[in-house]
C-alpha positions as CSV (number, residue, x, y, z in Angstrom):
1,X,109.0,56.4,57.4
2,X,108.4,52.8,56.1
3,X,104.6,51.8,57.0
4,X,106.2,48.3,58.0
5,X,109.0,46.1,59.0
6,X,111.6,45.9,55.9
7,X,114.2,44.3,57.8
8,X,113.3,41.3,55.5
9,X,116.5,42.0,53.1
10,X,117.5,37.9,53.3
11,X,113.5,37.0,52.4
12,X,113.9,39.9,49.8
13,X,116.7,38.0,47.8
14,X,114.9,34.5,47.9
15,X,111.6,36.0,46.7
16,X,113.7,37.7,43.8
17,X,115.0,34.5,42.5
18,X,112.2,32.7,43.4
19,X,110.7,35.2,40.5
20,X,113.1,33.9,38.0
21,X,111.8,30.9,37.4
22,X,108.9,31.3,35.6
23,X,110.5,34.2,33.7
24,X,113.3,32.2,32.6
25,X,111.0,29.0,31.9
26,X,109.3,30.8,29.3
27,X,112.1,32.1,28.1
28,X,113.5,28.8,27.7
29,X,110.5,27.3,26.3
30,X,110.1,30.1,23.3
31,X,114.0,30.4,22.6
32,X,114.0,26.5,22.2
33,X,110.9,26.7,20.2
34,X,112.2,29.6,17.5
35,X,115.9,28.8,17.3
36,X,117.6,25.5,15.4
37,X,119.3,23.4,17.5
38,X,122.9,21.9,16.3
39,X,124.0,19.3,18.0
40,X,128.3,20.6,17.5
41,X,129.4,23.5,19.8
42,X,129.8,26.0,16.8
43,X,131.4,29.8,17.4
44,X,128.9,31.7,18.0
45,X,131.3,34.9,16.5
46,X,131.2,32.6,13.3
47,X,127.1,32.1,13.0
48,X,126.8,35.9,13.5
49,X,128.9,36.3,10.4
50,X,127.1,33.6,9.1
51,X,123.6,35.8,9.4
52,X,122.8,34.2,12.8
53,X,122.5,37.3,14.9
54,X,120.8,34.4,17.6
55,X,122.8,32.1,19.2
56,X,123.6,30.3,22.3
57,X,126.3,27.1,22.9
58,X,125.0,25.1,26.0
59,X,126.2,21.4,26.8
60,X,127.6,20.7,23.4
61,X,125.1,21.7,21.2
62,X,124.4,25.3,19.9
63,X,121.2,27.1,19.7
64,X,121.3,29.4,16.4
65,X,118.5,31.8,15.3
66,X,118.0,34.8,12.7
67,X,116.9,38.4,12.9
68,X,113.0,37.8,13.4
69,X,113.6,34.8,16.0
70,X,115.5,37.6,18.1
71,X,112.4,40.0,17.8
72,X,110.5,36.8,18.9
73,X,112.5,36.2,21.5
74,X,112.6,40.2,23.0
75,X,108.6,40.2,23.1
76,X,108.2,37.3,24.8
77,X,110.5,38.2,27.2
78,X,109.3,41.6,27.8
79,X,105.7,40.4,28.0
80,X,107.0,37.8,30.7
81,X,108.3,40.7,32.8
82,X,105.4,43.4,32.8
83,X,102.9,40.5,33.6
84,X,105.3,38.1,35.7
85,X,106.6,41.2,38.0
86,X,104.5,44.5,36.5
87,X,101.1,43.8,36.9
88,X,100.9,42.0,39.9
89,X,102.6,44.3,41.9
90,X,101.0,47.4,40.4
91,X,97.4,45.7,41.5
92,X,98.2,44.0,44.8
93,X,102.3,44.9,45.9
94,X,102.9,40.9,45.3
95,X,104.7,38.9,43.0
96,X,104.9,35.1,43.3
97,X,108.3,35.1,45.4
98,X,106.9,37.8,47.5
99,X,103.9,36.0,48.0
100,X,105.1,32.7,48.7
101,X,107.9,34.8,51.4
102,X,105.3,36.9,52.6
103,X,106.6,40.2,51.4
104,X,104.5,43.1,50.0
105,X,105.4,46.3,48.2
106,X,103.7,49.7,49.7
107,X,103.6,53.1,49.0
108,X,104.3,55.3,52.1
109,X,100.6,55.2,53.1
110,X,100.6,51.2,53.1
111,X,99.0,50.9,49.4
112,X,99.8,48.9,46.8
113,X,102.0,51.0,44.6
114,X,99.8,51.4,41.1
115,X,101.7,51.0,37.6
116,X,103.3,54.0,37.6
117,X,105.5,53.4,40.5
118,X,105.3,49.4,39.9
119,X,106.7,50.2,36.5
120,X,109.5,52.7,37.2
121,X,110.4,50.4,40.2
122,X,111.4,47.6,37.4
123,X,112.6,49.5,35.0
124,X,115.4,50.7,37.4
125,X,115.9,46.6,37.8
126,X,118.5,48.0,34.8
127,X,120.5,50.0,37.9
128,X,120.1,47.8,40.7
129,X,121.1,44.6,38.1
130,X,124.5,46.2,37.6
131,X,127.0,43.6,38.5
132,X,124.9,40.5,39.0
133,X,122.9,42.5,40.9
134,X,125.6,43.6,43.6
135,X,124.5,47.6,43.1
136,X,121.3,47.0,44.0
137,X,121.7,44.9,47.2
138,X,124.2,46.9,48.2
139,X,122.1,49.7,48.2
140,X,119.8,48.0,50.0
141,X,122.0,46.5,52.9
142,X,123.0,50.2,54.1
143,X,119.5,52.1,53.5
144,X,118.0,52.8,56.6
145,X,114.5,51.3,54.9
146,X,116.5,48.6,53.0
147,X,115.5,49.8,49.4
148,X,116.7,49.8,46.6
149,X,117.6,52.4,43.7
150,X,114.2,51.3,42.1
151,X,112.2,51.9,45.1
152,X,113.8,55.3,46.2
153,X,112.7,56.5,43.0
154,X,109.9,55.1,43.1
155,X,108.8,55.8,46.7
156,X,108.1,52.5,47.3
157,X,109.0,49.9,50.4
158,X,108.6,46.3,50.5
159,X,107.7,45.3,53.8
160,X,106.8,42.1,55.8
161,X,103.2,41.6,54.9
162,X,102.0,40.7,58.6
163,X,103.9,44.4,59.9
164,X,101.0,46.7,58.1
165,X,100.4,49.2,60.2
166,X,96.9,49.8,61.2
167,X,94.9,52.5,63.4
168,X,91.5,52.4,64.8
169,X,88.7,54.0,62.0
170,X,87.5,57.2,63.6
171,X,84.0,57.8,63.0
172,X,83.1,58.6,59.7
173,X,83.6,62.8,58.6
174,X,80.4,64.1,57.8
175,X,77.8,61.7,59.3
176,X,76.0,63.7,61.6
177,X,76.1,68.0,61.7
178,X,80.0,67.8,62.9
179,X,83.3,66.1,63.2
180,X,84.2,64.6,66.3
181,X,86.0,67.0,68.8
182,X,89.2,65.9,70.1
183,X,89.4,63.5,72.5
184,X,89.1,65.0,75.9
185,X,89.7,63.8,79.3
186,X,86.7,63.4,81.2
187,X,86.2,64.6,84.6
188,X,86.7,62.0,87.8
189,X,84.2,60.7,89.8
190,X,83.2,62.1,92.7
191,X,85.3,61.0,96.0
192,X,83.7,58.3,98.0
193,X,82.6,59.7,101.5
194,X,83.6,58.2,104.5
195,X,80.5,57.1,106.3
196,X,80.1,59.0,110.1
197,X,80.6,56.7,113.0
198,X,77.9,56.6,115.8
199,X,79.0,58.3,119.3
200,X,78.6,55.4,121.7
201,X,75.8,55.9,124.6
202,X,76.7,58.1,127.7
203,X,77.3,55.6,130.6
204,X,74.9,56.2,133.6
205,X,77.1,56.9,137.1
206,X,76.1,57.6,140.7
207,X,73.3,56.3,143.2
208,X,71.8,53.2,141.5
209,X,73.1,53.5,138.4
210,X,73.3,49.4,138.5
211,X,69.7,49.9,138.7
212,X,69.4,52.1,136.0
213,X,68.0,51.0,132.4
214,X,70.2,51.1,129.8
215,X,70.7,54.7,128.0
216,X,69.5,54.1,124.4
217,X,72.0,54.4,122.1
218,X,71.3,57.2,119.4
219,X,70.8,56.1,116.0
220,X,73.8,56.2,114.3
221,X,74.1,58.7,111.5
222,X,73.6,57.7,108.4
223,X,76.0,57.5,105.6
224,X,75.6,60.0,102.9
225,X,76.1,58.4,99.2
226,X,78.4,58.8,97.0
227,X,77.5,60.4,93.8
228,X,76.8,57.9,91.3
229,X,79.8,58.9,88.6
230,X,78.9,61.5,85.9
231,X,78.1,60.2,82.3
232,X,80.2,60.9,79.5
233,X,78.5,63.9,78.2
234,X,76.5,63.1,75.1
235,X,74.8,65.4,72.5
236,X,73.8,65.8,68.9
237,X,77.2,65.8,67.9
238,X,79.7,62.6,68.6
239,X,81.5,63.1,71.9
240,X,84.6,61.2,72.9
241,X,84.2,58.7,76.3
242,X,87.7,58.2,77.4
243,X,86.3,56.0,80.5
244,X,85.1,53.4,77.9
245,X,87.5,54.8,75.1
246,X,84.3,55.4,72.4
247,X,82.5,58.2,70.5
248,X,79.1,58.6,71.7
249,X,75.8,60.7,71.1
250,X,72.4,61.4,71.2
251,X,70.2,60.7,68.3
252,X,69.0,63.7,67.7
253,X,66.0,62.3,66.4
254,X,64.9,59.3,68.1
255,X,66.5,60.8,71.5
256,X,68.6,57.4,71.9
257,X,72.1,57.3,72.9
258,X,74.6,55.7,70.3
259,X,78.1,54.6,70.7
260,X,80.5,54.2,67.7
261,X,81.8,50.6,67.3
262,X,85.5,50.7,65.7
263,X,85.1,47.1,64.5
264,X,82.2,47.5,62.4
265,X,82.8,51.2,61.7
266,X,78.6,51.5,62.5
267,X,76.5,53.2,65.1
268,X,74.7,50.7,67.7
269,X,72.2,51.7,70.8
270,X,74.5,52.4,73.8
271,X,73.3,49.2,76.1
């Protein structure tokens, strides 16, 4: 299961090409800089003969280059792909499109994938690129997680960065003699009595009864309290409140009760 949203394919394709650019600036910049530039559209079938093995025609002029420009020309561009797409995903699951489209690639857990899987990921760019690319987004549009061949093999998923899935930190293992138990439900409080209602005072009848004083009216019966609600039972070892939805416990020093605050993943005094 994908520890995101990845129903981002459209965002997926800008980011990719979005990634180009720099790679194929620096391309440009070196191939321009290493190879001669003729200002005639010359066959390129007839430079290669020629001992030309580099060459490129582009708005009438051709770009020609030997043996060591190509060698030139293949490290720069592999060094522009491991550091332009490589690196930064293997450290942080971004590149610059996905970045700037606010895309990030994950392992299952929801970590950055590490240069194993960042690497193997790329390499199988060389599947996924087949047919301008079609394989690959193909593959994506009908996978349940939208990946690609790359990430398939490399158990990866790129996700919407703003989906990350994330769960409350439970208190940490080990910090006092136990683990927290499971959380349990704890028991109600005690049902509210009804308070008793006072018998009214017995009305005086026969001779003079006009004359007689008033009966006095018993003292109605007092209402017997409600028992104040039982605490969340606390000891040594953390217990889970469900009424307040925290671990708490005793200090089994200082005698004080402690609740576990998610936020700052720290015991405080249980105000």
């Amino acid at each position: 299961m994908a520890p995101g949203n990845t129903k981002i394919l459209g965002r997926r394709c800008v980011a990719f090409f979005i990634d180009l650019i720099p790679a194929w600036a620096v391309l440009w910049i070196i191939f321009a800089g290493v190879t001669d530039k003729i200002d005639a559209n010359v066959d390129c079938s007839e430079a290669s003969d020629a001992g030309f093995p580099v060459c490129l025609n582009f708005n009438d002029s051709t770009w020609i280059g030997e043996s060591n420009d190509a060698t030139v020309i293949g490290i720069v561009a592999f060094s522009a792909w491991f550091l332009l797409r490589v690196v930064p995903q293997a450290l942080t699951g971004l590149t610059l499109g996905k970045k700037i489209m606010g895309l990030k690639t994950v392992k299952a857990d929801g970590s950055v994938p590490g240069w194993g899987r960042s690497l193997l990921r790329e390499v199988f760019f060389i599947i996924d690129g087949f047919a301008f690319y079609l394989l690959g987004l193909i593959v994506s549009a009908s996978s349940t997680n939208k990946t690609r061949v790359g990430d398939k093999v490399a158990g990866t998923f790129v996700i919407a960065a703003n989906s990350e899935a994330t769960a409350a930190t439970p208190p940490p293992p080990g910090a006092f003699s136990a683990a927290p138990p499971p959380m349990a439900t704890m028991p109600p409080p005690a049902a509210t009595m009804s308070p008793v209602a006072a018998a009214p005072p017995p009305t005086a009848s026969g001779p003079g009864a006009d004359l007689a004083p008033p009966a006095t009216a018993a003292p109605p019966v007092a209402a017997t309290p409600a028992p104040a609600p039982a605490p969340a039972p606390v000891s040594s070892d953390p217990v889970w409140d469900a009424a307040r939805g925290v671990y708490v416990h005793t200090d089994p020093v200082s005698g004080a009760r402690k609740i576990y605050d998610n936020a700052t993943s720290t015991w405080s005094d249980d105000s």
